[in-house]
Backbone bond lengths (Angstrom), bond angles and torsions (degrees), N, CA, C in turn:
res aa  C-N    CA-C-N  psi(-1)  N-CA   C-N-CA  omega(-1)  CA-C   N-CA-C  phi
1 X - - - 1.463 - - 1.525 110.55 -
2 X 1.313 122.18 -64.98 1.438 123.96 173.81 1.904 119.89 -45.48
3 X 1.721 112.22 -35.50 1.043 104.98 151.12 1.456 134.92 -49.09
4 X 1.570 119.77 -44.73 1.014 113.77 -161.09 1.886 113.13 -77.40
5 X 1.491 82.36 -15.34 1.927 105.83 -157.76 1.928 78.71 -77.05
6 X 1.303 125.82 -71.85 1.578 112.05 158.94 1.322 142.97 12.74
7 X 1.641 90.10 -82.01 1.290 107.01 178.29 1.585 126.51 -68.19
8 X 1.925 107.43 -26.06 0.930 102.53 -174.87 1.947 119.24 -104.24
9 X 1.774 99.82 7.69 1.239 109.29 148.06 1.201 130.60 -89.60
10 X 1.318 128.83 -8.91 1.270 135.62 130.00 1.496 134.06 -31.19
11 X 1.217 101.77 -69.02 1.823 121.34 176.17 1.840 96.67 -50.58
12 X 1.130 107.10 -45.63 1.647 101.35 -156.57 1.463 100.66 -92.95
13 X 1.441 141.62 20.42 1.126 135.42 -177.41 1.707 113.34 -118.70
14 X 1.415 91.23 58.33 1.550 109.78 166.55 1.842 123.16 -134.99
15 X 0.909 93.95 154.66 1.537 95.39 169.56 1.787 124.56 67.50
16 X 0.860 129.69 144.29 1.613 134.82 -176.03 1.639 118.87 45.92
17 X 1.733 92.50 -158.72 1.696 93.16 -175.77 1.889 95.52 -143.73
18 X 1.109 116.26 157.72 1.328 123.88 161.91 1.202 130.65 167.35
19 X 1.100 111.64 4.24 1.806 119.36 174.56 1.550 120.43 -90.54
20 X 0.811 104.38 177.02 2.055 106.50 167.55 1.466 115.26 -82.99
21 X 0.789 116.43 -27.77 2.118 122.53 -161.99 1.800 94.59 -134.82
22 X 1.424 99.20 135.70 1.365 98.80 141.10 1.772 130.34 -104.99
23 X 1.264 85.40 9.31 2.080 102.64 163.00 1.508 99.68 -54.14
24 X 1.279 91.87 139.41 2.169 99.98 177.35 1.697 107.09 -109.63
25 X 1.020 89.33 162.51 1.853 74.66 -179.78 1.701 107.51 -104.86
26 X 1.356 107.69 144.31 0.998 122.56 -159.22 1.839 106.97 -79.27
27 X 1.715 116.76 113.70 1.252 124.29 153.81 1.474 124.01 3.88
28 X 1.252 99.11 -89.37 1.807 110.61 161.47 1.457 126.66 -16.48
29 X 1.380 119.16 -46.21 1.099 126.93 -131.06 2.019 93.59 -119.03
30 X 1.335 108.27 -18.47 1.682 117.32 176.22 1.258 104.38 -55.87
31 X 1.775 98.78 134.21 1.150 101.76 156.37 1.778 128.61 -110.57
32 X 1.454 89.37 -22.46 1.423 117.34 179.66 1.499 113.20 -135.44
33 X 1.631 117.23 174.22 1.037 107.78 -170.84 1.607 110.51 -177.76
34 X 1.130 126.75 105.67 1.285 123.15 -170.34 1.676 113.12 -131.03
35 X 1.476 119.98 167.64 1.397 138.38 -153.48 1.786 95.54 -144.93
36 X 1.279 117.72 84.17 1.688 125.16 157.95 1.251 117.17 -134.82
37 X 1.410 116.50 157.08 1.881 126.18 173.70 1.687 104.31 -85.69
38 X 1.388 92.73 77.39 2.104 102.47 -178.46 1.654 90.47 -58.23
39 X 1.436 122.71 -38.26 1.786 100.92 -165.69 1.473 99.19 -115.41
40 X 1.618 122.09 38.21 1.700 118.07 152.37 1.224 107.89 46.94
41 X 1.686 118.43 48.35 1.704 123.22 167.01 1.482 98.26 -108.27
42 X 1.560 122.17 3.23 1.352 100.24 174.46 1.719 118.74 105.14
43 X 1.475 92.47 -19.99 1.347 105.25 -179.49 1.199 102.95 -117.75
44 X 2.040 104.00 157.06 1.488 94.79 156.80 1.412 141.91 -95.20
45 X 0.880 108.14 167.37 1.609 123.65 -162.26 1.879 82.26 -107.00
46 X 2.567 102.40 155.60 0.972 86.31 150.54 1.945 108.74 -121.27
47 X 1.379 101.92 -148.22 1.571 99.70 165.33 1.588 92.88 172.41
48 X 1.288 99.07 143.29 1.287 116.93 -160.94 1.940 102.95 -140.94
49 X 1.409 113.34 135.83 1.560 124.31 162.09 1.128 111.70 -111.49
50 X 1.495 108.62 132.22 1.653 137.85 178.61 1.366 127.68 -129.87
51 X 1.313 109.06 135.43 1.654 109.72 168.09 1.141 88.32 -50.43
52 X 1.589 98.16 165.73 1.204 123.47 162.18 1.618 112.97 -65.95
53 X 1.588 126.68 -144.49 1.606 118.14 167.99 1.714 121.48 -80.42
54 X 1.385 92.26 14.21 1.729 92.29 163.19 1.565 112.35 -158.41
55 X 1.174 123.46 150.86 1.438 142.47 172.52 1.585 118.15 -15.82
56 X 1.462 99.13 -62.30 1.728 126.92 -177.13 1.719 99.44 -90.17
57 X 0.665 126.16 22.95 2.085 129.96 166.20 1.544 103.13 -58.13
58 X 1.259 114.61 135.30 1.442 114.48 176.73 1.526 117.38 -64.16
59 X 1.163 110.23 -43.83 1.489 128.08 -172.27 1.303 117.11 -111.20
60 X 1.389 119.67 161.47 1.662 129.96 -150.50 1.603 97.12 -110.42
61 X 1.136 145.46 160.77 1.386 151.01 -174.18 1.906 107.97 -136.96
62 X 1.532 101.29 116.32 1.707 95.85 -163.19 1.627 96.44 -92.91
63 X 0.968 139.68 146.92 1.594 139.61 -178.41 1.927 95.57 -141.72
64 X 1.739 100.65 126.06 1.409 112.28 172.74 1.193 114.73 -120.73
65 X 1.112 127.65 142.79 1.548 121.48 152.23 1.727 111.52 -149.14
66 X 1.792 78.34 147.27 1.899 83.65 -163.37 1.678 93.36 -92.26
67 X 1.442 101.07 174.49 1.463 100.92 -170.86 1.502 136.52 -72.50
68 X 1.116 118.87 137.31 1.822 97.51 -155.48 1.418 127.63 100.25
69 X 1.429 109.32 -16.26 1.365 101.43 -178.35 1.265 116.43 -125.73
70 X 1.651 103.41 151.58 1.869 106.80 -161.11 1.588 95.17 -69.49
71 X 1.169 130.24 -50.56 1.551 130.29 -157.09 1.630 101.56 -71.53
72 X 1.378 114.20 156.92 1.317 129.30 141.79 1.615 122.77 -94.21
73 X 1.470 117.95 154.60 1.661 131.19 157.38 1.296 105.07 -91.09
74 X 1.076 110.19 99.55 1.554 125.23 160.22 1.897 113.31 -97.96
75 X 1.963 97.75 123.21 1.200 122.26 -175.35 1.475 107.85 -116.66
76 X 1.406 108.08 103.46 1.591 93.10 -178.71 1.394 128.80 -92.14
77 X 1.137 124.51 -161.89 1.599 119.02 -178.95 1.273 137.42 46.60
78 X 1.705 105.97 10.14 1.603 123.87 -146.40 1.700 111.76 -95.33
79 X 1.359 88.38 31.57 1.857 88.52 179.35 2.255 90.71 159.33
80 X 1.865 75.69 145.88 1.132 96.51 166.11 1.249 127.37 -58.29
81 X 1.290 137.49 123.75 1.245 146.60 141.17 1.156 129.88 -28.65
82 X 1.737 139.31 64.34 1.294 123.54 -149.69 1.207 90.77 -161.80
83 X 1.537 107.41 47.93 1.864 124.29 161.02 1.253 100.86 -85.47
84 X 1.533 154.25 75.52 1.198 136.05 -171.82 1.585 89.51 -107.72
85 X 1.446 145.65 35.42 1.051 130.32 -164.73 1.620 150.55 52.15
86 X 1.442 91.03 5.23 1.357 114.11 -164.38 1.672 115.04 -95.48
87 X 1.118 129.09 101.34 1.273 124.97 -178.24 1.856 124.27 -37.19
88 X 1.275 101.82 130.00 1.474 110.84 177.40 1.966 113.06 81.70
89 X 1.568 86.20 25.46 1.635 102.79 174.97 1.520 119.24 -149.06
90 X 1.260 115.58 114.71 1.568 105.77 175.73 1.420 118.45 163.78
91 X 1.101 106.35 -179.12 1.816 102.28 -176.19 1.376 111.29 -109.86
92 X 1.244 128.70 -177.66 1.685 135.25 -168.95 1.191 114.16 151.93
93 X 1.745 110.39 146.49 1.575 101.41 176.31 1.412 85.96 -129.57
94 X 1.777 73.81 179.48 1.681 92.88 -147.01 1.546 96.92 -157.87
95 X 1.472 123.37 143.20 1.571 112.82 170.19 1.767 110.78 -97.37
96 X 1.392 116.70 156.29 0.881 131.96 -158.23 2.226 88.96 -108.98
97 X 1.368 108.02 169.03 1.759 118.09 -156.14 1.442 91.43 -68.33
98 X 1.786 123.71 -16.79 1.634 101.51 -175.20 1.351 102.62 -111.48
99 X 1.513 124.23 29.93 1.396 126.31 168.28 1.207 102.84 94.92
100 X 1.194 139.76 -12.35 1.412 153.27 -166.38 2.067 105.25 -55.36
101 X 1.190 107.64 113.82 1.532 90.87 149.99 1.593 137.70 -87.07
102 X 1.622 94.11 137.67 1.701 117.18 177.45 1.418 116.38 -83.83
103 X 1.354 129.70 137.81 1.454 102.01 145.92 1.773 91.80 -123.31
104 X 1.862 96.56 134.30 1.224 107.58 178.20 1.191 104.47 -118.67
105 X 1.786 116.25 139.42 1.165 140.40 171.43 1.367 111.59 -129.29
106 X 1.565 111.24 129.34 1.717 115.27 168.28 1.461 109.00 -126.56
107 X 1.133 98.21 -166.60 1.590 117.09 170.10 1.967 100.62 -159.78
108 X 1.639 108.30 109.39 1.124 94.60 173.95 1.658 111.18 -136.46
109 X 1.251 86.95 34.19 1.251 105.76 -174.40 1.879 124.99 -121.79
110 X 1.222 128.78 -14.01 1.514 131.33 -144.21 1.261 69.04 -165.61
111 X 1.973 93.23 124.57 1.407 130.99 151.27 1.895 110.03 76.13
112 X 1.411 118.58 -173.81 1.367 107.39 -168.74 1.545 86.24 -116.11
113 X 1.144 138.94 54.12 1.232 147.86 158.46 1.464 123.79 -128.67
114 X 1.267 121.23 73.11 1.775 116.75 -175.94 1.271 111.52 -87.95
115 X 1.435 107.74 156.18 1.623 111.66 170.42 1.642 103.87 -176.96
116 X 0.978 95.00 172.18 1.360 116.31 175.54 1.727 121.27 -165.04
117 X 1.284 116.76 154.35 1.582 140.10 -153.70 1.393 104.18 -134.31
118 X 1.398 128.03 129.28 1.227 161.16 129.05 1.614 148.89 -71.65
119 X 1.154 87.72 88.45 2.058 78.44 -171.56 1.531 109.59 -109.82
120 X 0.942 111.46 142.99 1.805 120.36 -168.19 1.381 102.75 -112.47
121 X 1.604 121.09 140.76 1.407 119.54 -168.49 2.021 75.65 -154.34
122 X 1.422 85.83 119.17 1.308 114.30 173.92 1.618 127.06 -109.17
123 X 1.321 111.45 -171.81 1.991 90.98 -167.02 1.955 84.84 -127.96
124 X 1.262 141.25 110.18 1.177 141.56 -147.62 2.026 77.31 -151.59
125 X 1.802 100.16 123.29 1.405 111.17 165.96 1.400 112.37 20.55
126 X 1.247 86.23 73.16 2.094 98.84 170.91 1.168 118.70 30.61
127 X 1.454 92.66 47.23 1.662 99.13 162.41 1.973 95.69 -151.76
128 X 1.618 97.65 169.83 1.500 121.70 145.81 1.146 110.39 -78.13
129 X 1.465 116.90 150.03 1.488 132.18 -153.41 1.339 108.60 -148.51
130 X 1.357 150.90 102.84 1.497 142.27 163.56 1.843 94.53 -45.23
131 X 1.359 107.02 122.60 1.496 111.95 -174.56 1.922 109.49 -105.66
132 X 0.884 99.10 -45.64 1.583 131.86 -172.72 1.382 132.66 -156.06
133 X 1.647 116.56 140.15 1.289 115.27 170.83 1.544 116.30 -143.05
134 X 1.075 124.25 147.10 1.111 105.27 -158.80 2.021 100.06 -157.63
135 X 1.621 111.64 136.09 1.181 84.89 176.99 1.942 93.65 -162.07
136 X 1.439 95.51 142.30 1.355 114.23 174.92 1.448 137.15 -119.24
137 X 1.561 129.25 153.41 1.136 105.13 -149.56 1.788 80.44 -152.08
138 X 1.394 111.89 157.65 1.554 111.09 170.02 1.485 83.88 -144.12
139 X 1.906 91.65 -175.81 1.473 121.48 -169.44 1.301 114.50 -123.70
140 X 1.475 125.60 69.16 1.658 113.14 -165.69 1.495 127.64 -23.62
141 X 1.232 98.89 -51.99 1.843 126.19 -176.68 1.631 91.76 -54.30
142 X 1.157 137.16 -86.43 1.648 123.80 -144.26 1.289 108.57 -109.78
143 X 1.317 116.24 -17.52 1.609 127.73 143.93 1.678 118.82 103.73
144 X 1.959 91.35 32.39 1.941 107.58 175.06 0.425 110.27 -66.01
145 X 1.541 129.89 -150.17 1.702 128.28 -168.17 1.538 95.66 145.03
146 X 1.342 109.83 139.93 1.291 118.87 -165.34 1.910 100.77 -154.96
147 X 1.545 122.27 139.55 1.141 121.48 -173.47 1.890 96.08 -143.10
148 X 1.182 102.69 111.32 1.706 104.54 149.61 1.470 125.60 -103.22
149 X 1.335 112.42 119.24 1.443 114.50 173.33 1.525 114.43 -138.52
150 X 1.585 89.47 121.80 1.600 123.19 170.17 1.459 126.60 -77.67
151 X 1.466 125.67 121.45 1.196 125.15 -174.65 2.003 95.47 -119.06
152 X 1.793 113.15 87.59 1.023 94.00 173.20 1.964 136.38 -97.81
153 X 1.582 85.66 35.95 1.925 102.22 165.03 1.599 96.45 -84.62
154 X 1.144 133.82 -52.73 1.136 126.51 171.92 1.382 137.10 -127.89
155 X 2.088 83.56 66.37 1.668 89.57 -167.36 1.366 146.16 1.18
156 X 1.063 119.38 65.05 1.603 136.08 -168.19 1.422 114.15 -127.21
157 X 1.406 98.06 133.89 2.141 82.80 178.93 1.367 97.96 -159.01
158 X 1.003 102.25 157.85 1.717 124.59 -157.91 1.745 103.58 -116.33
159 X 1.191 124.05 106.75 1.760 113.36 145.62 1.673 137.60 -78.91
160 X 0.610 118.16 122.70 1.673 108.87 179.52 1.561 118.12 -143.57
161 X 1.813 99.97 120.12 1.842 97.37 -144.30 1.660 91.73 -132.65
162 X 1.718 114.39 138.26 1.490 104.28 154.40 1.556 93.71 -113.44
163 X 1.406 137.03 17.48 1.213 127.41 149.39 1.641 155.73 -27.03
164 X 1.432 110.10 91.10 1.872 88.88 170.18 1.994 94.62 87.06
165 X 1.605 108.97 26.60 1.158 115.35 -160.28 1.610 122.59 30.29
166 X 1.378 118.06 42.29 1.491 138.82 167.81 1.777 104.00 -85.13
167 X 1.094 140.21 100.19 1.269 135.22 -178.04 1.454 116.33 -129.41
168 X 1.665 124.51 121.66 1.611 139.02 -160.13 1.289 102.24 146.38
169 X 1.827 87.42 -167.48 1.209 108.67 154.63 1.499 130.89 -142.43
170 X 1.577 114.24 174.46 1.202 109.61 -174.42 1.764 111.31 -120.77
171 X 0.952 129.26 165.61 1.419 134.59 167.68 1.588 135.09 -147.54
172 X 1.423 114.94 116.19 1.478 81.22 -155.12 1.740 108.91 -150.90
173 X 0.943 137.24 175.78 1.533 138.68 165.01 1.582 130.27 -49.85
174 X 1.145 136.23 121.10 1.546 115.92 178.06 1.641 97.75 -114.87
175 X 1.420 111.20 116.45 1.345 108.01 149.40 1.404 144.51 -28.68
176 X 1.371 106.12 116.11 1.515 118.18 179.28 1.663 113.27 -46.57
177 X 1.557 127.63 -27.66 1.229 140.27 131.03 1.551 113.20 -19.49
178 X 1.320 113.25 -76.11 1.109 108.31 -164.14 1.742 122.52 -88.54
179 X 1.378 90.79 29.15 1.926 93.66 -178.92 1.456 87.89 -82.26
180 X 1.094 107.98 109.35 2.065 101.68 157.74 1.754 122.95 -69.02
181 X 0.848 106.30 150.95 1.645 106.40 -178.98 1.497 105.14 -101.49
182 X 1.094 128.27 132.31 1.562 152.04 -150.56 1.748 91.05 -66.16
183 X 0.830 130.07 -24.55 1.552 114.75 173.31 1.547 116.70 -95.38
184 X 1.576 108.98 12.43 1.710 100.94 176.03 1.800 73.53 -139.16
185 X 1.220 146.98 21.44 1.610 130.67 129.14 1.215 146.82 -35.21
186 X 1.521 107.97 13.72 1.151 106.88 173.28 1.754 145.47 -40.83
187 X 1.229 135.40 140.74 1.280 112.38 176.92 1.611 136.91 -15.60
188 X 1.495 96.08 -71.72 0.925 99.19 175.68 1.715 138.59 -67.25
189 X 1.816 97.78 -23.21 1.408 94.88 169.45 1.424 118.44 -74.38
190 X 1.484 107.44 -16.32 1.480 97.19 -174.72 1.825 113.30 -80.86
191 X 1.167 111.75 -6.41 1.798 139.97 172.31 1.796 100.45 -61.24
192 X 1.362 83.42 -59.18 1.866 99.56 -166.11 0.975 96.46 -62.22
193 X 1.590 125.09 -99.86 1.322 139.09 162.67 1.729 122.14 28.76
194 X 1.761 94.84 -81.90 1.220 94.57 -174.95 1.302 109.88 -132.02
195 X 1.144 140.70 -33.92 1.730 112.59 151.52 1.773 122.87 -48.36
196 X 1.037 104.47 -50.21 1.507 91.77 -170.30 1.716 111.89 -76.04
197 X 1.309 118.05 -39.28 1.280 126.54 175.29 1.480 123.77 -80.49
198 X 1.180 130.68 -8.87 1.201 159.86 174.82 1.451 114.47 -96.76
199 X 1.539 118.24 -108.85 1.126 146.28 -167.73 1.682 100.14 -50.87
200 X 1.580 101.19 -78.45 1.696 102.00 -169.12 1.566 129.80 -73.35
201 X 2.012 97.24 35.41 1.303 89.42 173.89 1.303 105.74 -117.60
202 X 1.400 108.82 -7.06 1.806 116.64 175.18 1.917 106.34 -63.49
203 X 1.367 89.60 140.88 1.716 103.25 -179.70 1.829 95.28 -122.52
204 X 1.435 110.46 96.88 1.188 116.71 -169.35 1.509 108.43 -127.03
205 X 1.553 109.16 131.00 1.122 130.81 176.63 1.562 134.79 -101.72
206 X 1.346 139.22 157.43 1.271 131.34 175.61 1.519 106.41 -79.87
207 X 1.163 106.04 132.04 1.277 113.45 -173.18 1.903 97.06 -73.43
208 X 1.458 118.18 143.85 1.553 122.48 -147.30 2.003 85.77 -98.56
């Protein structure tokens, strides 16, 4: 894997300009690593997840570059850190059916609290775009389960909770305020933002 991640930062380090950094991300430090056309020119694109400058870093570091160009987009802080080697836990990206990049992180393994998070970074008028985020969580023990998902191309977002005996759903508006722009996406703002400020303030019931 690290060979190929090499070779194919190699291959792609010719020609033009368009990223934020010309810092590369360091071999060592991959956790993931994928090959898609995020802006549908036909070519591929890469994108790569990294610790931060050490192993044990809390947070994950997303690095893109489209094809052809010397620079990378480096997004930091953009996912949990929760490669501990442990099966049925960890981060990775992945493209989604419209070419879209994911970075997905779960935990479905450790403790009676599972979940997992989704954020979509799309290629919208020659740029990267925070597209979507989305994140769900259950209760092994009594068997809730709760899902918020954000669609911020057309600010729209959905709650749907058997939480905290809260049971339905919700649907609702997201402020043009609150679209974050993919370089202040951090973990945690995307937590704040729109699960906690969003999602976990609806008190929703089954309709009787």
């Amino acid at each position: 894997m690290k060979l190929f991640i090499l070779i194919a930062i190699t291959a792609l380090s010719l020609n033009s300009f368009a990223g934020n950094t010309k810092e590369l991300p360091k071999i060592e430090l991959m956790e993931s690593a994928i090959s898609l056309d995020i802006d549908q020119d036909g070519k591929l694109d890469l994108a790569f997840l990294t610790t931060a400058d050490f192993d044990d870093a809390e947070y994950l570091t997303l690095w893109v570059k489209l094809f052809g160009d010397t620079d990378y987009f480096k997004f930091g802080d953009i996912s949990l850190n929760n490669n501990g080697g442990m099966y049925g836990v960890g981060s990775q990206l992945q493209a989604n059916d419209s070419g879209s990049l994911q970075v997905y992180s779960y935990n479905e393994a450790i403790g009676r609290s599972r979940w997992s998070s989704t954020i979509t970074i799309a290629y919208r008028k020659n740029a990267l775009v925070l597209a979507g985020f989305t994140y769900s969580e259950r209760d092994t023990l009594d068997l809730s389960n709760s899902t918020c998902d954000i669609n911020l191309l057309s600010k729209k977002g959905e709650y749907e909770s058997t939480l905290n005996e809260s049971t339905g759903k919700a649907t609702f508006d997201v402020s043009p305020s609150d679209v974050l722009r993919l370089e202040n996406a951090s973990y945690d703002n995307l937590i704040n933002t729109y699960l906690n400020n969003y999602c976990n303030t609806f008190d929703i019931h089954e309709e009787e």
